[in-house]
C-alpha positions in Angstrom: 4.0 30.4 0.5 7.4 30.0 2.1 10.4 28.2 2.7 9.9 26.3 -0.8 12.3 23.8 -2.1 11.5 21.8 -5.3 12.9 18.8 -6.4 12.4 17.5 -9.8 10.0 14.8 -8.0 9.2 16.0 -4.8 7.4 19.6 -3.8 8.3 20.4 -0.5 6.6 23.9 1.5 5.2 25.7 3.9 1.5 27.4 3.6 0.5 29.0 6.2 0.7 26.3 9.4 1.2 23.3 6.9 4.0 21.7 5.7 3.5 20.0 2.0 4.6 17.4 0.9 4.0 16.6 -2.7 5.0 13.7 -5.2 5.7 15.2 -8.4 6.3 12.6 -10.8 3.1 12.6 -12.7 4.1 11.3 -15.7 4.6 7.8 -13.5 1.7 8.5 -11.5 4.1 9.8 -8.9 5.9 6.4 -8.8 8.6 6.1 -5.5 12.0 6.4 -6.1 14.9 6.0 -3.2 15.0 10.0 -3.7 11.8 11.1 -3.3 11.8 8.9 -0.1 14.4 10.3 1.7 13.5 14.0 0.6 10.2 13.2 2.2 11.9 11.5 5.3 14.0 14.7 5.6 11.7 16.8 5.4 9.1 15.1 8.1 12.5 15.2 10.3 12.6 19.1 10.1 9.4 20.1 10.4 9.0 17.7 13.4 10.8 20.6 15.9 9.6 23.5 13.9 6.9 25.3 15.2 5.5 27.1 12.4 4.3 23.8 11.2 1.4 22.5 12.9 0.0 20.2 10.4 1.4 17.9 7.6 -0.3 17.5 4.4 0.9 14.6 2.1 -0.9 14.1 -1.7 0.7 13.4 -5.2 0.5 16.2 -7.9 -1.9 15.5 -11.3 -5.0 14.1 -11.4 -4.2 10.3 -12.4 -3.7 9.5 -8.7 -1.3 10.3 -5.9 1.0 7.5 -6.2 1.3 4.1 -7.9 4.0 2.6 -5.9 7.2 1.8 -6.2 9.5 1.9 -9.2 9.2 -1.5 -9.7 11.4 -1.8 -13.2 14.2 -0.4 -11.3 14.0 -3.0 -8.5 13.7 -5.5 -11.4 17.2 -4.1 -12.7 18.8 -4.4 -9.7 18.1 -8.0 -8.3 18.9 -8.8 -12.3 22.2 -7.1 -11.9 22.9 -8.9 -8.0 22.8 -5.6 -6.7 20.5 -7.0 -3.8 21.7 -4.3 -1.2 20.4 -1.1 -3.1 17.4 -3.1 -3.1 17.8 -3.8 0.7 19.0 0.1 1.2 15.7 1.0 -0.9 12.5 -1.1 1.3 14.9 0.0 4.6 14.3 3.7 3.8 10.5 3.2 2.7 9.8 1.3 6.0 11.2 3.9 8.2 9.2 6.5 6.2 5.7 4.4 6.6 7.0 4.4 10.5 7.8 7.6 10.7 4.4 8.7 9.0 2.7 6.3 11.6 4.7 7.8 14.6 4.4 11.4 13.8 4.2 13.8 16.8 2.2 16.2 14.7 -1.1 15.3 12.7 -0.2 14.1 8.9 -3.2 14.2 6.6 -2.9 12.4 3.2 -4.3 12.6 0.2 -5.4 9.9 -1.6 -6.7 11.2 -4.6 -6.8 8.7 -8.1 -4.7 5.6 -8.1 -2.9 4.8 -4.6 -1.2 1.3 -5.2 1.4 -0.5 -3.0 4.3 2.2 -2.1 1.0 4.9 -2.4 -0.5 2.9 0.6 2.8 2.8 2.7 2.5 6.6 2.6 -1.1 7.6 2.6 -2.5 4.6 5.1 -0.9 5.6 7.9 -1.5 9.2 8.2 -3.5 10.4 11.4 -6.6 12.0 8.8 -6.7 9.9 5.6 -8.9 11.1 2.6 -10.1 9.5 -0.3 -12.3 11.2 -3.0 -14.8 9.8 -5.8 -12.0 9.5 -7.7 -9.5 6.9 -5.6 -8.7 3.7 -6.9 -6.9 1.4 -3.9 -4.7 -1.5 -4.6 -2.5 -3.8 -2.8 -1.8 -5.6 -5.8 1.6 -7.6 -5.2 0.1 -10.9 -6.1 -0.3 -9.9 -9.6 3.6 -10.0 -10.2 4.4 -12.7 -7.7 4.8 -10.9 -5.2 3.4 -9.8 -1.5 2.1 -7.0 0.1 4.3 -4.6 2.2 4.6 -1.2 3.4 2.6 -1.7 6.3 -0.3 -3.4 3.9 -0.5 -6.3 5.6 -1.1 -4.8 9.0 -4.0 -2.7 7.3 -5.2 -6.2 5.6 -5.3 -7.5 8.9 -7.6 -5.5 10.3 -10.4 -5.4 7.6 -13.5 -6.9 8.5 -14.1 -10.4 8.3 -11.9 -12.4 5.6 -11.6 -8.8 3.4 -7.9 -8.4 3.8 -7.1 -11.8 2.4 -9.4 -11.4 -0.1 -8.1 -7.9 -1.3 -4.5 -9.3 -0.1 -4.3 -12.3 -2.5 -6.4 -10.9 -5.5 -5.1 -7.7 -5.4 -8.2 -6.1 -6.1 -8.7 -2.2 -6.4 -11.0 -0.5 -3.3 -13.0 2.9 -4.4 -12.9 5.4 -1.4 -16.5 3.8 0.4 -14.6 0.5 0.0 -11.7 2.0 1.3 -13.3 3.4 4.1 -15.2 0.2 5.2 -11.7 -1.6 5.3 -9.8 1.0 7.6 -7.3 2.1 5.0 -8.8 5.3 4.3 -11.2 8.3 7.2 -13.1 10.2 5.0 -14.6 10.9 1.6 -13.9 14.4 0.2 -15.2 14.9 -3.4 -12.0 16.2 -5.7 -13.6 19.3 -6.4 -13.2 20.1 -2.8 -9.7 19.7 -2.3 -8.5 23.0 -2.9 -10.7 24.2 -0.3 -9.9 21.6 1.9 -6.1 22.2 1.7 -6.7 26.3 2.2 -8.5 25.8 5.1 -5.9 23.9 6.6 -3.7 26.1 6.2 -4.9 29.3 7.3 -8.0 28.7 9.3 -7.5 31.2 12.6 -9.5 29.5 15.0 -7.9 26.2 16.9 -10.5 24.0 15.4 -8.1 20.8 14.7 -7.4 19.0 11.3 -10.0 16.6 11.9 -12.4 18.8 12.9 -11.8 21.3 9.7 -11.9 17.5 7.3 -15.6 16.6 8.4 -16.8 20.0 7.3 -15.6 18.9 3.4 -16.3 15.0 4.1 -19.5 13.7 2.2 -21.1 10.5 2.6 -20.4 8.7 -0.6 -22.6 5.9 -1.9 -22.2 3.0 -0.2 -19.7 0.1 -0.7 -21.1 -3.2 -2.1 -18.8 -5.1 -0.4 -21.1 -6.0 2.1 -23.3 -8.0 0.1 -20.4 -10.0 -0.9 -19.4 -11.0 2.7 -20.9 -14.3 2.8 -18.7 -16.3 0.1 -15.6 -13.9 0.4 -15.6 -14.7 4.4 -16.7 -18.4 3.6 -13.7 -19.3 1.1 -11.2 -16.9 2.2 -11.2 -18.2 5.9 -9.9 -21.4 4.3 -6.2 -22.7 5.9 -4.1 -22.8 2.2 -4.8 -21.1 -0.6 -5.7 -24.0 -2.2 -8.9 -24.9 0.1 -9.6 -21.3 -0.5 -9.5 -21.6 -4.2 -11.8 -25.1 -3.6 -14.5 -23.4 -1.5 -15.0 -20.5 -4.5 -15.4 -23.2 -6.8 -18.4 -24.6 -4.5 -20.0 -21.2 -4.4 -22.7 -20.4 -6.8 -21.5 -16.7 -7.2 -20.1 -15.7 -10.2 -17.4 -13.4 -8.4 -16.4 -16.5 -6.8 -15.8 -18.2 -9.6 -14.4 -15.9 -11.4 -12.1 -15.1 -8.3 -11.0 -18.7 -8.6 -10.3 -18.2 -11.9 -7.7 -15.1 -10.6 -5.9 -16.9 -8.3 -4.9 -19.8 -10.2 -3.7 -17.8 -12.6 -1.6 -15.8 -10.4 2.0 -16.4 -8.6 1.3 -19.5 -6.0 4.3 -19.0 -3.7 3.4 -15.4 -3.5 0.2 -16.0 -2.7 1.1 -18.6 0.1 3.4 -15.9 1.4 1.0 -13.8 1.2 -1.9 -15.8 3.2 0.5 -16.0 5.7 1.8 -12.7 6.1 -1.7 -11.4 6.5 -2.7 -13.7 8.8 0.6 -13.3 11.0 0.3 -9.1 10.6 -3.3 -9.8 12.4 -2.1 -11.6 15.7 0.9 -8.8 15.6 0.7 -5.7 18.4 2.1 -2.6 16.1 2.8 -1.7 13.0 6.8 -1.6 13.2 6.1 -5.7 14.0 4.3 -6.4 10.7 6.7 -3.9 8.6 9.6 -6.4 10.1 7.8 -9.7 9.1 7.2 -8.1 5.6 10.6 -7.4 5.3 11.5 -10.8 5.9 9.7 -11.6 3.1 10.4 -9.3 1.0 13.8 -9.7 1.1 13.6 -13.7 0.9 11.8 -12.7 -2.6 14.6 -10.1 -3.8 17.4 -13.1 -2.5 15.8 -16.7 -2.3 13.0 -17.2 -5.1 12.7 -16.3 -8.5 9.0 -15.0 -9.2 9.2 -11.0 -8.4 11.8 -11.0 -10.9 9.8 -13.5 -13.3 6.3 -11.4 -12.5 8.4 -8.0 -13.7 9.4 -9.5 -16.6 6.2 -10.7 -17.6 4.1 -8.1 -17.2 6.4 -4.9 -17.4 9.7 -5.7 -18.9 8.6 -8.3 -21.6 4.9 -7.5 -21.1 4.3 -11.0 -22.6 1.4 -11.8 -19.5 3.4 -15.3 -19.6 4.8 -15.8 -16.4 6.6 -19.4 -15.4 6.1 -19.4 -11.7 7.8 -21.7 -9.1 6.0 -24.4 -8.6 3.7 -23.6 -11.5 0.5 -24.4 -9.9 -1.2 -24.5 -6.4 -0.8 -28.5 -6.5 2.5 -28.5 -6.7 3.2 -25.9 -3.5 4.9 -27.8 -0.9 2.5 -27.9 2.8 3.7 -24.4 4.8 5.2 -23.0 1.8 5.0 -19.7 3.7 7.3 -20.7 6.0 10.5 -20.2 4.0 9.7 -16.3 3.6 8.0 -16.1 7.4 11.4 -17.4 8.9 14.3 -15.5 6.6 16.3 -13.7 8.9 17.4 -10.6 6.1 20.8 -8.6 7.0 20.8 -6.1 8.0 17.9 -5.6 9.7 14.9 -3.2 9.3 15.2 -1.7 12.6 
């Protein structure tokens, strides 16, 4: 091993021809701090004219998962204390790291081992070779405090089969790797045992055999994702226009999962689920991925300045913890017709790009 530098959250080295990158927060389940985002930015910007480094491997250190997201109390403390532009400074620097990642002159393979949630995404999803093991537990799950996806979510959501991405948009259900797989946010299946291996033979296999070449000889075919048999009321009710209709049709459905689904949604933030209809929806007519990180931006940023569920959904469920959140409107009824169209249209400054 050479040219180490460690960080108190971020393992950054060379072995052999790959550069590591490694979140080392585990006792947050490598949770993203404005920190560990620039180290990683920096270091992705060094290796990109050094020669030695022919491959880039990005996973999260312990076994809990590689990375839950974003420090979300601390964006909670600082739209509570009006300090809106660290917040703006902070999504600015994570975009241009999912961009970068996306954009990368030499192959990045990620890691997505355990629980990869929101900010997890942003970094593993757009990787060149993307692995998932038996393990992985994938999330988009910004509805659950008001919220909507980002880091490049939406333009993964968008491209799911069928009506999957709003489905797994608005619920913010969790994808195992086959799942994860069959809705293009994840290449291959590696079983956790084999990682070590994997990440040896990465670095210090002689021949020229590429990295995804040197991946299939670890992937495994894992048991296969039921999602497939739930196509039919998921596509049915989730093609719907509003959220609303949506929430209608899986009350018409005889499945219990779609009942039950209704059950989620109503309970959940109904501005962030508008917003979020319609960002997923917009991300999928879009033609790259720098255009949807923009248009989440918008949004995101209309949340952090404009409307007060994020900050109510934090409290709720991780500040106060007392699962009671008073949304705005309170219920689906009451959202007014468009009611994505505030977020869509917000013109942030500065600007992402």
């Amino acid at each position: 091993m050479t040219d180490s530098t460690v960080s108190s959250r971020v393992l950054v080295r060379t072995e052999g021809a790959l550069g590591r990158l490694t979140l080392n927060r585990p006792e947050a389940i490598n949770a993203l701090d404005i920190e560990m985002i620039r180290m990683l930015a920096d270091a992705l910007d060094r290796w990109r004219t050094d020669s030695d480094v022919q491959i880039v491997l990005i996973d999260g250190e312990g076994e809990r998962g590689m990375c839950a997201g974003g420090d979300v109390r601390a964006l909670h403390a600082q739209i509570v204390a009006g300090r809106a532009e660290e917040t703006a400074e902070f999504f600015r620097a994570e975009y241009a790291l999912n961009a970068m990642i996306a954009e990368y002159p030499k192959p990045v393979v990620s890691i997505a081992d355990g629980i990869t949630m929101g900010g997890g995404v942003g970094l593993s999803g757009h990787a060149s070779i993307r692995i998932v093991t038996e393990r992985s537990k994938l999330a988009m799950p910004e509805t659950r405090i008001g919220f909507t996806p980002d880091v490049g979510g939406t333009w993964l959501l968008g491209r799911a089969p069928g009506r999957l991405g709003e489905y797994f948009g608005l619920t913010g259900a969790t994808m195992n790797g086959a799942d994860a797989v069959l809705l293009g946010f994840a290449d291959h299946v590696v079983p956790s045992e084999r990682l070590g291996a994997l990440r040896e033979a990465l670095a210090y296999r002689a021949d020229p055999t590429g990295p995804a070449e040197i991946v299939l000889l670890f992937d495994e075919t894992p048991e296969p994702s039921t999602l497939p048999a739930s196509r039919g009321w998921i596509d049915d009710a989730f093609s719907a226009d509003t959220v609303a209709e949506i929430v209608s049709r899986l009350r018409e459905r005889d499945e219990p999962e779609a009942a039950t689904t209704a059950d989620l949604l109503e309970n959940l933030g109904p501005t962030g689920l508008a917003v979020t209809l319609d960002a997923v929806r917009e991300a999928r007519e879009l033609p790259g991925l720098r255009a949807a990180l923009e248009g989440e931006y918008r949004r995101v940023m209309w949340f952090v300045t404009q409307h007060p569920d994020l900050v109510e959904g934090i409290r709720a469920q991780l500040v106060d913890k007392d699962r009671n959140p008073r949304w705005d409107p309170p219920t689906l009824a009451e959202l007014e017709p468009d009611a994505g169209a505030p977020a869509r249209d917000y013109v942030p400054e500065p600007p992402l790009f």
